[in-house]
Structures are given as structure tokens and as C-alpha cells.
C-alpha positions in Angstrom: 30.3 10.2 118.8 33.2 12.7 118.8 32.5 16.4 118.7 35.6 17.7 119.1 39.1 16.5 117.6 41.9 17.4 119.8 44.7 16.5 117.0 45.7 19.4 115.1 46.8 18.8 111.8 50.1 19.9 110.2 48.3 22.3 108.4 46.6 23.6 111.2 49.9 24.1 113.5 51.3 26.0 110.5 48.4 28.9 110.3 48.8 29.6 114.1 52.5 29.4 113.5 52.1 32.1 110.8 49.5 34.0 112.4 51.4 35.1 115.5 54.5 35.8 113.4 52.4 38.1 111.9 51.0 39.6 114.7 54.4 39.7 116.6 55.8 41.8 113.3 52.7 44.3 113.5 53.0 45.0 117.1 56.6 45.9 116.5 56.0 48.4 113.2 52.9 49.6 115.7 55.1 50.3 118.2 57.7 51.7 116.1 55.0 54.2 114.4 54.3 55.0 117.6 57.5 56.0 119.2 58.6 58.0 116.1 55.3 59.9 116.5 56.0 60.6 120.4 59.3 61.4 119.1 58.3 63.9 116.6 56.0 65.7 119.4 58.6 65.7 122.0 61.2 67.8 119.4 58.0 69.9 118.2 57.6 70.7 122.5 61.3 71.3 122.7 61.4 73.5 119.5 58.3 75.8 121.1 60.2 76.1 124.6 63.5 77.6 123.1 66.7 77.7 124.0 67.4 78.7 128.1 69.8 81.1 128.7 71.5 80.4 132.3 
């Protein structure tokens, strides 16, 4: 009796395949998102601190 079949099928290959492009493309946009906002808050900081007159 087999329980488990170790053969993946084309089929099968092709979802994983698909599924980490996928997650490779939303970890980028996250990351993206995510450096825009810290970019955003950093010039907000900036914008509050004023200029510095030496």
C-alpha cells in the first residue's frame, strides 16, 4: 500500500512555481509600500525640525 506519492506532477511543479513568484512580487510591493511610508515620515520629521542656521 502506498500513502504517500513522492512524484509530483507537471501540474503540481507549476502551482509552487507560480505561487512563489507570486509571493516573491508581494514582498517586493510590501517592501516598497513600506519604504515610501518611512520615507514620507522621515521628510514629515525633517520638515518639523526646520532649517539650522550655523
Amino acid at each position: 500500500m502506498v500513502l504517500f506519492d513522492d512524484s509530483t506532477t507537471d501540474e503540481h511543479e507549476l502551482s509552487e512555481n507560480i505561487l512563489a513568484i507570486n509571493t516573491i512580487f508581494i514582498c517586493r510591493l510590501q517592501g516598497r509600500r513600506a519604504a515610501k511610508s518611512h520615507a514620507e515620515t522621515l521628510a514629515e520629521a525633517m520638515d518639523e525640525i526646520g532649517e539650522i542656521e550655523l
